[in-house]
Backbone as CSV, one residue per row, in Angstrom:
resi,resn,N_x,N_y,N_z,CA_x,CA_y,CA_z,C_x,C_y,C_z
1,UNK,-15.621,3.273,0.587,-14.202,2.887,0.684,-13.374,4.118,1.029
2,UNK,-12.656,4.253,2.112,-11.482,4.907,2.146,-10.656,4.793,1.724
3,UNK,-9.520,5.773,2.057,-7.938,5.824,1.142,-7.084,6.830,1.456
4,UNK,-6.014,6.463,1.879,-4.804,7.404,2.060,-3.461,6.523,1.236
5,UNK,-2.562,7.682,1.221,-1.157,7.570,0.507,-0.414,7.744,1.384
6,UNK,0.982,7.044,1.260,2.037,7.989,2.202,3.109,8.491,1.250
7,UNK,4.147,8.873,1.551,5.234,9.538,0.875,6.095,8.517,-0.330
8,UNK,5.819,7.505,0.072,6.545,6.278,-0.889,5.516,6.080,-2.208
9,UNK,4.448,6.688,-1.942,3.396,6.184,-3.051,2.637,5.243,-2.885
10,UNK,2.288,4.571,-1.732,2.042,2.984,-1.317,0.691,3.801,-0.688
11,UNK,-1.042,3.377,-1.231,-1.890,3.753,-0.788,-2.563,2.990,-0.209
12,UNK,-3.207,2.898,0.916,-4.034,1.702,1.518,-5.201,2.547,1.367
13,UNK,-6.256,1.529,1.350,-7.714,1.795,1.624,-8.402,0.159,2.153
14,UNK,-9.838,0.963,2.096,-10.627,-0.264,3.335,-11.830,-0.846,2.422
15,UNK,-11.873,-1.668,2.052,-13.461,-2.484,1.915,-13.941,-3.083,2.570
16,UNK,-15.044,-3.643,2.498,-16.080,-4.650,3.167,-16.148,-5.921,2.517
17,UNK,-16.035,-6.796,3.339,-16.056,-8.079,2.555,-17.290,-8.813,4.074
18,UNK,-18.484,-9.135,3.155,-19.274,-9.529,4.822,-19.437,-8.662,5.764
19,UNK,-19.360,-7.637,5.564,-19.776,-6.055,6.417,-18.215,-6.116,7.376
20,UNK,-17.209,-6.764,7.161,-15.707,-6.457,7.691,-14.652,-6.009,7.424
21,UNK,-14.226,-5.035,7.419,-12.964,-3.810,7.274,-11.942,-4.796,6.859
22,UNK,-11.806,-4.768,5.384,-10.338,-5.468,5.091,-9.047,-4.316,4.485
23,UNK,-8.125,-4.369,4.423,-7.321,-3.106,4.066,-6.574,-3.568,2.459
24,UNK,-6.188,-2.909,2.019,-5.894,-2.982,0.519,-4.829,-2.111,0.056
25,UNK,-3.855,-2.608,0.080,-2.348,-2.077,-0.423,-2.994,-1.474,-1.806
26,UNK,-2.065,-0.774,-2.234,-1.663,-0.797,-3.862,-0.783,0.369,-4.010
27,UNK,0.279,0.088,-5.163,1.314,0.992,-5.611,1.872,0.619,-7.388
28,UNK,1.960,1.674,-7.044,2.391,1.350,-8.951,1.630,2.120,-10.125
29,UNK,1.547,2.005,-11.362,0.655,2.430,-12.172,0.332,1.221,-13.023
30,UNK,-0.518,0.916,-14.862,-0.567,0.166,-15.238,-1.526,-0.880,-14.918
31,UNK,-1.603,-1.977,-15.707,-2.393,-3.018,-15.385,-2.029,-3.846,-13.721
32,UNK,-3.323,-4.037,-13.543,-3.019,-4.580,-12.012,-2.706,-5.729,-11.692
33,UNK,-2.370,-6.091,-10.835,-1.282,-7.283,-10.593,-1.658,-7.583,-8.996
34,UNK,-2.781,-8.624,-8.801,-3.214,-8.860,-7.375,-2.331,-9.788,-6.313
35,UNK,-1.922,-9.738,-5.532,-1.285,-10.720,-4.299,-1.760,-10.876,-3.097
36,UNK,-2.490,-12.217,-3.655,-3.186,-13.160,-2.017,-1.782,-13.555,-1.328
37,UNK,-1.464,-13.541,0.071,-0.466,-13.567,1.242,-0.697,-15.084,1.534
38,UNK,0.174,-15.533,2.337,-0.011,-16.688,2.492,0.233,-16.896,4.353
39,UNK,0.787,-17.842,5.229,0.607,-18.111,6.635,1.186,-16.789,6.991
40,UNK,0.632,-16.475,7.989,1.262,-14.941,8.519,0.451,-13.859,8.137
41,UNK,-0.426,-13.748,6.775,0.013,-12.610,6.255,1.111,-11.861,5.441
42,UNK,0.730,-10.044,5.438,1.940,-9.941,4.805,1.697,-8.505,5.684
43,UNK,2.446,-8.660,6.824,2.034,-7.160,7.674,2.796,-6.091,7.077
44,UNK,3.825,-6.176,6.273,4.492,-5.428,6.103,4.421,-5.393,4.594
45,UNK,4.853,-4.195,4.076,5.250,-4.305,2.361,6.167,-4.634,1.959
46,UNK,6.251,-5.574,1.565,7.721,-6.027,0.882,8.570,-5.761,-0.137
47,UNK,9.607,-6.018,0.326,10.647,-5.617,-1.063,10.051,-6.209,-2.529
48,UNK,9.772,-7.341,-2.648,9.154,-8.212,-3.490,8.640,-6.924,-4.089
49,UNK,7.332,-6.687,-3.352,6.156,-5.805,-4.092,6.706,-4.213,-4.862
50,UNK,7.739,-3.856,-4.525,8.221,-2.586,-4.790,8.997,-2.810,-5.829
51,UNK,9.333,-4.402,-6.365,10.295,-4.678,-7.270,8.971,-4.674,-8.520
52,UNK,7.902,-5.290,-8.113,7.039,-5.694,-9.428,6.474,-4.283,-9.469
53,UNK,5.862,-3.204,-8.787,5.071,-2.046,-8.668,5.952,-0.956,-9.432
54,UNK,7.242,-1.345,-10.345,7.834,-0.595,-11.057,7.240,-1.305,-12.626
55,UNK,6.539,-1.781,-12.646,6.008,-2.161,-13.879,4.703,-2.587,-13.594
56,UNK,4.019,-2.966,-12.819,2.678,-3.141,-12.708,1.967,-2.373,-11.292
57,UNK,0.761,-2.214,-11.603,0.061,-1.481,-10.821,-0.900,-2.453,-9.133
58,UNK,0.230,-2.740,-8.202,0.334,-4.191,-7.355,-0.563,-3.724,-6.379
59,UNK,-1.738,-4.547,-6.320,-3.038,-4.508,-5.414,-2.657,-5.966,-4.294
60,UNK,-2.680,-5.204,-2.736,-2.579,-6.519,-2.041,-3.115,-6.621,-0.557
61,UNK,-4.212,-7.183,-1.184,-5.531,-7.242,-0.232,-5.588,-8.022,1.016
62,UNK,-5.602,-7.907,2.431,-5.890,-8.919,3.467,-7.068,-9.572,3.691
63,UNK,-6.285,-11.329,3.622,-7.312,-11.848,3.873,-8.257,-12.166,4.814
64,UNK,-9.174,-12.507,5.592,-10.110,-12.400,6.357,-9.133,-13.016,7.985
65,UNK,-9.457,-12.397,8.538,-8.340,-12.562,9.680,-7.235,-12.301,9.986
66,UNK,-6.596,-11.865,8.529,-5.084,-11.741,8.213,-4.930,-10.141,8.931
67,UNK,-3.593,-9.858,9.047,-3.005,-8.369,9.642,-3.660,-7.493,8.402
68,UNK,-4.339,-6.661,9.093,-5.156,-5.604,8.221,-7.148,-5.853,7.771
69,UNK,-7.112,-6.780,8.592,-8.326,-7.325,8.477,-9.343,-7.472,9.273
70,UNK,-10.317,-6.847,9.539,-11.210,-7.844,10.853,-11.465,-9.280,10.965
71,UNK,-11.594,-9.546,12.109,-11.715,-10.770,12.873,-12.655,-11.976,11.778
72,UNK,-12.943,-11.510,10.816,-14.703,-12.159,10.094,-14.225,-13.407,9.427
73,UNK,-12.870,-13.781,9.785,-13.019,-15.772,9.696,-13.731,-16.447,10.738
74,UNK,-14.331,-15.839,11.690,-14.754,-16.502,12.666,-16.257,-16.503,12.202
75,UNK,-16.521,-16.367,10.867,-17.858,-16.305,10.593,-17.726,-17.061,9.542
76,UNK,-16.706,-17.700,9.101,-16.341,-18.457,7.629,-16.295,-19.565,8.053
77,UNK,-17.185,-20.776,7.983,-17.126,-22.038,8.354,-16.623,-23.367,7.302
78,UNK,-16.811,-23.295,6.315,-16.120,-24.163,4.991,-15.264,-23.651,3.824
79,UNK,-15.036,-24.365,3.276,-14.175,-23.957,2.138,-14.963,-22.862,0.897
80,UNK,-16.239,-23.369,0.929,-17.143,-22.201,-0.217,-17.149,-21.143,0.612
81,UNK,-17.008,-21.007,2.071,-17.147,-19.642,2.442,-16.129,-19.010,2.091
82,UNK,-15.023,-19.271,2.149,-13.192,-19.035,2.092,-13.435,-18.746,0.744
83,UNK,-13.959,-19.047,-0.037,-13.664,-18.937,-2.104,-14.435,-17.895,-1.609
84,UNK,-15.646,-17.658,-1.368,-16.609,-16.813,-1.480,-16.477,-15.425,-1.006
85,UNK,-15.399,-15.431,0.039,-14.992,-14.178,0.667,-14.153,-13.730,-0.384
86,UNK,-13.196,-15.125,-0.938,-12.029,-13.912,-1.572,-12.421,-13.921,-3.071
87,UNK,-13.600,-14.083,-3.545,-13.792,-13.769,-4.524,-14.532,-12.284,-4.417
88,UNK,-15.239,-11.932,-3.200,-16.104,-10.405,-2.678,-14.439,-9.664,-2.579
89,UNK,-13.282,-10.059,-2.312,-12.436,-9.400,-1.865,-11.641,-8.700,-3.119
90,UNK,-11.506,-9.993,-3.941,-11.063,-9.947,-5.294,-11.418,-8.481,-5.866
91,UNK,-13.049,-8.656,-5.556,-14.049,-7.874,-6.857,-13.805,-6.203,-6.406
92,UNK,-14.526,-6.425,-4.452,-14.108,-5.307,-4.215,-12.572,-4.016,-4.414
93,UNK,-11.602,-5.376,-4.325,-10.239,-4.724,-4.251,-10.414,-4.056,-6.009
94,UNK,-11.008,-4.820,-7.068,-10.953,-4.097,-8.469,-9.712,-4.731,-8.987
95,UNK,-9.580,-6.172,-8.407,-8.546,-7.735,-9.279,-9.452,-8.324,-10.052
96,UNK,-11.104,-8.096,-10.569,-12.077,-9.116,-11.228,-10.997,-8.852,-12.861
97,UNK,-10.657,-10.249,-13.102,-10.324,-10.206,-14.235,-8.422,-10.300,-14.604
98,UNK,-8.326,-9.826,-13.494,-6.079,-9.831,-13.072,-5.635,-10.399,-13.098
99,UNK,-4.881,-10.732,-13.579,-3.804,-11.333,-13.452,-3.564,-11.504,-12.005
100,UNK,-2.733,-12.765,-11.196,-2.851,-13.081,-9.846,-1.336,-13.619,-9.281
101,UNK,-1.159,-13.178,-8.186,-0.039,-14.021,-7.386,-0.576,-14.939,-6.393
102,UNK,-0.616,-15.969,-5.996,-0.757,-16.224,-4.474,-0.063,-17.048,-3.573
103,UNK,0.308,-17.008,-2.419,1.642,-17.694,-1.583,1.170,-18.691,-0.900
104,UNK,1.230,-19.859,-0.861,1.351,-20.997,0.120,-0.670,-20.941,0.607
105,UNK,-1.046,-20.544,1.511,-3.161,-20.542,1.627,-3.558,-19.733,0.351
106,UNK,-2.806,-18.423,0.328,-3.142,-17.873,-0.863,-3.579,-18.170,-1.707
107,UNK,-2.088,-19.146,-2.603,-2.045,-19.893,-3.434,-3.231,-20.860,-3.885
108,UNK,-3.519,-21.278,-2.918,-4.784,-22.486,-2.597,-6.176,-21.740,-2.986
109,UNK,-6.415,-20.654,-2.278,-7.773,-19.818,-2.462,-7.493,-19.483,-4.159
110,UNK,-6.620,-18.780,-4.183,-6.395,-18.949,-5.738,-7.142,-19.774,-7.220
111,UNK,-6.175,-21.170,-7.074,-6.512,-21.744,-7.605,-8.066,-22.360,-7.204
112,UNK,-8.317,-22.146,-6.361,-9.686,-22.438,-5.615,-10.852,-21.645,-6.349
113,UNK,-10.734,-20.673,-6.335,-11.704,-19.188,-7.327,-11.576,-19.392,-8.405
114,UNK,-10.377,-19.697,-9.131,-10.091,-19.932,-10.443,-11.165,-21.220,-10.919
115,UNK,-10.892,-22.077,-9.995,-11.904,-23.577,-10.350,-13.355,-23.080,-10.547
116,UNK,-13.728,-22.445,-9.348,-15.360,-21.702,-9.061,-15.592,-20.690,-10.144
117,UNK,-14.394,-19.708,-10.297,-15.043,-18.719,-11.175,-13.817,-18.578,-12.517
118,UNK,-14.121,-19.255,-13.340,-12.425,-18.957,-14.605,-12.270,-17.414,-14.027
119,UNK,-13.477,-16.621,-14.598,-13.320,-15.036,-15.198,-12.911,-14.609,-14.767
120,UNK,-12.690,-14.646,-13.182,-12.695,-13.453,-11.999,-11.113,-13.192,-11.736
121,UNK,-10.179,-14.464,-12.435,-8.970,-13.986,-12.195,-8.294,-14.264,-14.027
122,UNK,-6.908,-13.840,-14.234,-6.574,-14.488,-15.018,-5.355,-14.901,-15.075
123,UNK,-3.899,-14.995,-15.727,-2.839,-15.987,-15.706,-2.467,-15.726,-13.547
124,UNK,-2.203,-16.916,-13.782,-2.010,-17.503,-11.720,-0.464,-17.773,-11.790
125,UNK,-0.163,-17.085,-10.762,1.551,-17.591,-10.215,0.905,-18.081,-8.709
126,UNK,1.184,-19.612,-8.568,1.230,-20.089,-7.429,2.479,-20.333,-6.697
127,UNK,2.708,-19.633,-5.411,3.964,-19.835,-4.791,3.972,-20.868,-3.690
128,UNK,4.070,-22.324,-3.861,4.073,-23.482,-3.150,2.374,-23.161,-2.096
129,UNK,1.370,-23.687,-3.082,0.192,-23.553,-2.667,-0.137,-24.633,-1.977
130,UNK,-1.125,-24.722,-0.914,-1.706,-25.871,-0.349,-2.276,-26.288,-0.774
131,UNK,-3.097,-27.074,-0.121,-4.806,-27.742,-1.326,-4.353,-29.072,-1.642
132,UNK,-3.527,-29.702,-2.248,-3.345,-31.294,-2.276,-2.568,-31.934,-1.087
133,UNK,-3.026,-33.125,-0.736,-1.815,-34.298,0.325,-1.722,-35.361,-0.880
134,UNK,-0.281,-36.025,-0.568,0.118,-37.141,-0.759,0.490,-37.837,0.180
135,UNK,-0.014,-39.223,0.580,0.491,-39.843,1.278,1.940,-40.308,1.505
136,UNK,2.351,-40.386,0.150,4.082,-40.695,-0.003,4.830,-39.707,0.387
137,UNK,4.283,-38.186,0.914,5.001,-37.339,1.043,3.873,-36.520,2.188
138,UNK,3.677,-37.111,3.167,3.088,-36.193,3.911,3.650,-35.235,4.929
139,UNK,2.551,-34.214,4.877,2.416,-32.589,5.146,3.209,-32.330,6.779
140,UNK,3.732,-31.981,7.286,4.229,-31.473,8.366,2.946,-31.121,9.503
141,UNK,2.718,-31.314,10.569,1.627,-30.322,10.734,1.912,-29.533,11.824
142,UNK,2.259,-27.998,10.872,2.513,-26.906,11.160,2.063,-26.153,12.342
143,UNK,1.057,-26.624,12.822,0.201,-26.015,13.403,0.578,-26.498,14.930
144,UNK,0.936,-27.572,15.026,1.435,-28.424,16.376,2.902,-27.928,16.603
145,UNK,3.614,-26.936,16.105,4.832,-26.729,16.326,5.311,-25.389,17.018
146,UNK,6.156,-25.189,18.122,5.955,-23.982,18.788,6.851,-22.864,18.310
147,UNK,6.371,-21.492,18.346,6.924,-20.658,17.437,7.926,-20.718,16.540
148,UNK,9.572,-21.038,17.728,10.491,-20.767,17.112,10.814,-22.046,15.868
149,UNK,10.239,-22.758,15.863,10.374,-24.013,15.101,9.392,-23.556,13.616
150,UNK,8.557,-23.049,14.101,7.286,-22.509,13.110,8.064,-21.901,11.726
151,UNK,9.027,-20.688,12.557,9.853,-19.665,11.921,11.234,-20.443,10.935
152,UNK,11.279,-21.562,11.843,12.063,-22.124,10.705,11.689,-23.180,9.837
153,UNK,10.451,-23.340,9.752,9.893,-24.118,8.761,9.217,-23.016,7.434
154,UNK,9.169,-21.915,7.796,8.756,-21.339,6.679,9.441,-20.196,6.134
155,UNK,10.702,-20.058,6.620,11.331,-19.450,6.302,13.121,-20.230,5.941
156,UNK,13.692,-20.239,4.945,15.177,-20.771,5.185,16.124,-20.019,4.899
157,UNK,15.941,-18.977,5.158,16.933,-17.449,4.982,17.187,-17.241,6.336
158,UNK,18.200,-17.150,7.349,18.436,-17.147,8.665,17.774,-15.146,8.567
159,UNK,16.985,-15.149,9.730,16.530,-13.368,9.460,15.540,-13.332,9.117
160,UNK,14.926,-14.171,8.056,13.811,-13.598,6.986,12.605,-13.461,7.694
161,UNK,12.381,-14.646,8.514,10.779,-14.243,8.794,11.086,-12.993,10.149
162,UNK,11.659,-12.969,10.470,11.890,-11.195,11.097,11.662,-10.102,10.918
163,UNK,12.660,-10.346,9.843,12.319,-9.200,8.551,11.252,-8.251,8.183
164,UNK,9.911,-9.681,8.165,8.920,-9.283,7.370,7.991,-9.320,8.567
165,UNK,8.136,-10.521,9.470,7.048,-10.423,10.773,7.115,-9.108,11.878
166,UNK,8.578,-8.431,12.283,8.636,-7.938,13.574,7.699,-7.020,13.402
167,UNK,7.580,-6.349,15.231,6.820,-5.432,15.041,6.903,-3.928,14.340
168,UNK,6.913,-3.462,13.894,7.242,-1.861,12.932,7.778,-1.110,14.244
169,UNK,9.177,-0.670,14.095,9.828,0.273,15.053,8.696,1.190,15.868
170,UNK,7.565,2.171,14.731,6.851,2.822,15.204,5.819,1.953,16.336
171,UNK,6.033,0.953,16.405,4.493,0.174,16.865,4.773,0.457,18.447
172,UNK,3.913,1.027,18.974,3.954,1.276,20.750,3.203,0.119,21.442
173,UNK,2.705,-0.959,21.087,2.175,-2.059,21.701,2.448,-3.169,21.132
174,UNK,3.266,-3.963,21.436,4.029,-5.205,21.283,3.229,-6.642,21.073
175,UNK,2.525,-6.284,22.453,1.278,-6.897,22.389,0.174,-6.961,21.219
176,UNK,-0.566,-6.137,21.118,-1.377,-6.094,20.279,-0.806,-6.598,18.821
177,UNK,0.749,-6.413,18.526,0.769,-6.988,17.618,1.176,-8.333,17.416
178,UNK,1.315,-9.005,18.825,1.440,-10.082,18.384,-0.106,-10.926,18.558
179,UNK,-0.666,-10.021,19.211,-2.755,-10.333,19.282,-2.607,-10.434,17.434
180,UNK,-2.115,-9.382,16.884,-2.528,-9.737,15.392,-2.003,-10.789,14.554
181,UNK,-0.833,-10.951,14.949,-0.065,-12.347,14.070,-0.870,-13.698,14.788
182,UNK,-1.032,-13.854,16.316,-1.579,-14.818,16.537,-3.453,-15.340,15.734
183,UNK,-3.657,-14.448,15.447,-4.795,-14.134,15.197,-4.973,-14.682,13.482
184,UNK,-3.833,-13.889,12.962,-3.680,-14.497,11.725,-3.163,-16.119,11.394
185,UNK,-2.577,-16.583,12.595,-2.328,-17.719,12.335,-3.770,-18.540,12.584
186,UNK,-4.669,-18.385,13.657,-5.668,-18.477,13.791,-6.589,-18.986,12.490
187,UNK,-6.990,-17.860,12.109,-7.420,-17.774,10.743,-6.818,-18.433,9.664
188,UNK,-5.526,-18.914,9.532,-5.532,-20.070,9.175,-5.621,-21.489,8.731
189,UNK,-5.139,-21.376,10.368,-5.410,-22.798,10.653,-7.443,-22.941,10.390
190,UNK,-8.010,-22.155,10.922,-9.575,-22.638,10.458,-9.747,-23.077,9.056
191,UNK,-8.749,-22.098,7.809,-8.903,-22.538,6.557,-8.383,-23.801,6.196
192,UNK,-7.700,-23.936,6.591,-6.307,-25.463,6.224,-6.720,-26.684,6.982
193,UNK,-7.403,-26.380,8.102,-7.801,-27.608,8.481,-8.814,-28.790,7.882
194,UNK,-8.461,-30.156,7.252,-7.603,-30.822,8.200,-6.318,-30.657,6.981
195,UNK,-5.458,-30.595,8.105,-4.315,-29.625,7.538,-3.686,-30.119,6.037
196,UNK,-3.526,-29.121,5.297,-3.115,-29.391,3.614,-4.542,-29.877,2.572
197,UNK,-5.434,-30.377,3.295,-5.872,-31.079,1.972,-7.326,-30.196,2.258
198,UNK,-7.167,-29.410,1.032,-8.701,-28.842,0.735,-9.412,-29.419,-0.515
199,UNK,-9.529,-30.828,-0.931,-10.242,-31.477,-1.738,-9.777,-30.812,-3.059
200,UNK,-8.831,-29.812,-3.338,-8.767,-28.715,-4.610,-8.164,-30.245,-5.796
201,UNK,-7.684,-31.244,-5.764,-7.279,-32.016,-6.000,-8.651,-32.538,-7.204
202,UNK,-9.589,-32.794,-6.388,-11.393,-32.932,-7.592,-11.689,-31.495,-8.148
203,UNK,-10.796,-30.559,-8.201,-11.382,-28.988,-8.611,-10.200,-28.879,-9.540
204,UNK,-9.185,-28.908,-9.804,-7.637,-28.575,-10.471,-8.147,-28.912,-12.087
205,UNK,-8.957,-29.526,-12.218,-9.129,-29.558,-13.906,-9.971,-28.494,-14.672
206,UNK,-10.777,-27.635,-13.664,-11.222,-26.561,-14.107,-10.576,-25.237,-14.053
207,UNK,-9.260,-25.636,-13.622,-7.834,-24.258,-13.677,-8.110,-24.021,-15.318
208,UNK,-8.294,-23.612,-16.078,-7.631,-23.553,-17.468,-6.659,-22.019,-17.628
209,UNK,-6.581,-21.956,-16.477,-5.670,-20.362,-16.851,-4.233,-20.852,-16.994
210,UNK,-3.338,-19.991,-17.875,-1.855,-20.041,-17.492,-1.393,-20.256,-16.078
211,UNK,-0.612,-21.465,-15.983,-0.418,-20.782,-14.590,1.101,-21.435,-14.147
212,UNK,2.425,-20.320,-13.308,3.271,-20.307,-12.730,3.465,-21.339,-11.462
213,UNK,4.488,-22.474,-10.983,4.020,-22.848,-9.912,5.515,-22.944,-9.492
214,UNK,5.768,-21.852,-8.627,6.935,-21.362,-8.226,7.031,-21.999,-6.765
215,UNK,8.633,-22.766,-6.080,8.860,-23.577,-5.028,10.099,-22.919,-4.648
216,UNK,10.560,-23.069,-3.680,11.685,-22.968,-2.588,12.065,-24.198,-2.615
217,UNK,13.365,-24.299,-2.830,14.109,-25.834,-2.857,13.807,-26.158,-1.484
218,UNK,14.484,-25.282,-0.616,14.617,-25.701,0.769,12.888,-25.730,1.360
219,UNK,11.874,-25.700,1.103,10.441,-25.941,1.302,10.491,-27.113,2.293
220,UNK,10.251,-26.769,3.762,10.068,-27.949,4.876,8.717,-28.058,4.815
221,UNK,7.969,-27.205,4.151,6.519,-27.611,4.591,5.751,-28.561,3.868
222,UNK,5.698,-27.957,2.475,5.463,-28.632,1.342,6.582,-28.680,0.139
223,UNK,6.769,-30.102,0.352,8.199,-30.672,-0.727,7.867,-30.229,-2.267
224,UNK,8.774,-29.859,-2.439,8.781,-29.094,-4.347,7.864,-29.959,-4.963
225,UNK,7.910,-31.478,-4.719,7.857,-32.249,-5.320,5.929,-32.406,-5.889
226,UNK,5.670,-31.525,-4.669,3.877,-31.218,-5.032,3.343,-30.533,-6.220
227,UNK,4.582,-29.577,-6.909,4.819,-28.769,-8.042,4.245,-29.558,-9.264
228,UNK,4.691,-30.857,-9.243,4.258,-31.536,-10.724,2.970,-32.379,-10.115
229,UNK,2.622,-32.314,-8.965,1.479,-32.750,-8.706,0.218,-31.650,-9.169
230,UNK,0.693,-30.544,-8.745,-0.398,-29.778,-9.173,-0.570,-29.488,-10.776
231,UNK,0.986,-29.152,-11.523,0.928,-29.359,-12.770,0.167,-30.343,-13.465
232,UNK,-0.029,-31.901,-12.842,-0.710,-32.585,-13.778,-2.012,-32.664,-13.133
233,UNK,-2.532,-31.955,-12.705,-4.401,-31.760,-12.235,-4.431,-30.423,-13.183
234,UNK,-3.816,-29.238,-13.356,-4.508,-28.169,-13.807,-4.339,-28.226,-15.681
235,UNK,-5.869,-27.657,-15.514,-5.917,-28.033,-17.137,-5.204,-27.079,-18.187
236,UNK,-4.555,-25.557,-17.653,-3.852,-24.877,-18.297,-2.686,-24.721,-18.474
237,UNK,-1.815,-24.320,-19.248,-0.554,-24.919,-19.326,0.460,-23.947,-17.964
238,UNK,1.305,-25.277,-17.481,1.894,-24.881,-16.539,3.206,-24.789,-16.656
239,UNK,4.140,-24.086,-15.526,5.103,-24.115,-15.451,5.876,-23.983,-14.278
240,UNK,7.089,-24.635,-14.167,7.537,-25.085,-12.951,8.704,-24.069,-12.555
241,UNK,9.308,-23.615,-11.995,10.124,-22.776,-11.483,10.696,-23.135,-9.692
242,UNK,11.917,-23.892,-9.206,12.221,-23.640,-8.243,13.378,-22.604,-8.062
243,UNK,12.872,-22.343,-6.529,13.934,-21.275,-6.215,15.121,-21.948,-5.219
244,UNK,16.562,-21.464,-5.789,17.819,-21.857,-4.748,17.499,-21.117,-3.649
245,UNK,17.680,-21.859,-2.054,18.045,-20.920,-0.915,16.538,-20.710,-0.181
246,UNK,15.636,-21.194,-0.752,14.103,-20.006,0.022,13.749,-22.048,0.415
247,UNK,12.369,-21.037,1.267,12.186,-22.163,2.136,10.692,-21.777,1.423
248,UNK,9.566,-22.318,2.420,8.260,-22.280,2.510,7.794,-20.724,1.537
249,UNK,8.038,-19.759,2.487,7.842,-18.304,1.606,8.790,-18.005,0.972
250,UNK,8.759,-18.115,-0.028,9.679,-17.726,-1.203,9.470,-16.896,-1.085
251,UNK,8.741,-15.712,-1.660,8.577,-14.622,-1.485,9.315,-13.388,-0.534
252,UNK,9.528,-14.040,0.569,10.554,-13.510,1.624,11.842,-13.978,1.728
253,UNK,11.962,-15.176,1.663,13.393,-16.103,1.581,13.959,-15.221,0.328
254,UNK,13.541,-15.097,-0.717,14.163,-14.626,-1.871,13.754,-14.105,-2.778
255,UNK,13.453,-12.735,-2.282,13.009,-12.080,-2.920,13.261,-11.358,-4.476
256,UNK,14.145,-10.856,-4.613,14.766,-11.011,-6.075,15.040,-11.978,-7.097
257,UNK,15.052,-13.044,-6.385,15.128,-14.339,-7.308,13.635,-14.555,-7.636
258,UNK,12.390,-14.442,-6.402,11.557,-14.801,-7.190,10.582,-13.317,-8.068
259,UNK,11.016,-11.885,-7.835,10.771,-11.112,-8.726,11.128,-11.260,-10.114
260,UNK,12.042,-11.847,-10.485,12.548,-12.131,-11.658,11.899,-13.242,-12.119
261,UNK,11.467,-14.126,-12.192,10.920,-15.508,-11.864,9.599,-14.268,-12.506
262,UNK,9.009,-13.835,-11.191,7.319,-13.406,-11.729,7.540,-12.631,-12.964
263,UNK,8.033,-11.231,-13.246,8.428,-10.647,-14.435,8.319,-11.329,-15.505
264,UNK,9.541,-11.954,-15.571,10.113,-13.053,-17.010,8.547,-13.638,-17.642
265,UNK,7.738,-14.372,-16.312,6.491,-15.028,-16.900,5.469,-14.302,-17.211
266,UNK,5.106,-13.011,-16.640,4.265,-11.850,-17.267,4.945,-11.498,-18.074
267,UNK,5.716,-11.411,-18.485,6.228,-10.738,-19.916,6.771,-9.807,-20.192
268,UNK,7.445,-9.121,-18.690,8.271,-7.836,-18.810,9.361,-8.131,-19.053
């Protein structure tokens, strides 16, 4: 494993997950505090993370395809492969046992590992995770929609997905980075398909961890309303939290609202 720092304190390094270069945030000191990313990625570090990395020690690993990652979803064909990577990712990153965040696919792999393995994680903040459909409320499909429409389904902060998507001032190829966002959407869509429903619905009773299930009112993708759906499948005690103003990524839509939100429920 490699590793460098920069001047902010924010160190990346590289593991192998399936013999493929994944990259691995972390900042902070203290007990660690892992964050699976959700559509997009998370190319950038977020304000979010610099708010919690003043009290916990915030590990945030890319997932297989995601910005910071090699190409090696194209070697992941089902859903046990997808648990199976991010449980090698988990272990490698040094989250076996953490406490967990995860956003929208994140979220899903999440509670997904949690079902497969209790140990490997422990109390879960899900931020509007995938993994169940309802017919009375069906899923958007995201995937059929062309960029600029994309951007406003998962974001409801006018700016936000900008914010966090553009390319980094320093970046001298425009291109290549949008080779990487396309790429990550890519990787995706292979996980989510057929879109929203990863069977986690027959798996949700073997959650027994604490777990957070944090929404964006304004959520075009998946309606809040999936919140008490997942609450009554998981067998550990849950709790509901929406956010005013955020859309799909909370996390970016509103960021301080939902730092406070994560805090309060870890216990700072």
């Amino acid at each position: 494993m490699s590793a460098s720092a920069n001047s902010n304190g924010l160190k990346t390094s590289t593991v192998l997950v399936n013999g493929a270069e994944h990259r691995v945030w972390e900042k902070g000191s203290g007990k660690a505090l892992g964050f699976l990313p959700g559509l997009g990625g998370r190319p950038k570090w977020l304000p979010l993370f610099d708010t919690l990395a003043e009290h916990y020690r915030v590990v945030v690993p890319s997932l297989p395809g995601f910005p910071g990652a090699d190409p090696s979803h194209l070697s992941i064909d089902d859903n046990s492969d997808w648990v199976c990577a991010c449980l090698d990712l988990i272990e490698e990153a040094g989250l076996s046992g953490a406490d967990m965040i995860g956003a929208c696919l994140g979220g899903s792999l999440l509670a997904d590992v949690a079902a497969h393995s209790p140990a490997s994680v422990g109390r879960l903040a899900l931020i509007a995770p995938f993994g169940l459909y309802r017919n009375a409320e069906p899923l958007p499909d995201f995937f059929a929609q062309i960029f600029p429409e994309q951007k406003k389904l998962l974001c409801h902060r006018e700016g936000a997905f900008d914010e966090a998507f553009a390319a980094p001032e320093n970046s001298s190829d425009k291109e290549e980075w949008d080779i990487l966002r396309y790429r990550g959407m890519e990787a995706a869509a292979r996980y989510l398909w057929p879109f929203g429903d990863r069977g986690l619905e027959k798996r949700l009773h073997r959650v027994t961890q604490d777990t957070l299930l944090l929404w964006g009112k304004e959520d075009r993708i998946i309606p809040p309303s999936y919140a008490q759906a997942f609450a009554e499948g998981i067998a550990g005690t849950t709790q509901i939290e929406l956010i005013d103003n955020a859309g799909h990524l909370a996390d970016i839509d509103q960021s301080d609202a939902v730092a406070k939100v994560l805090l309060k429920y870890f216990n700072v």
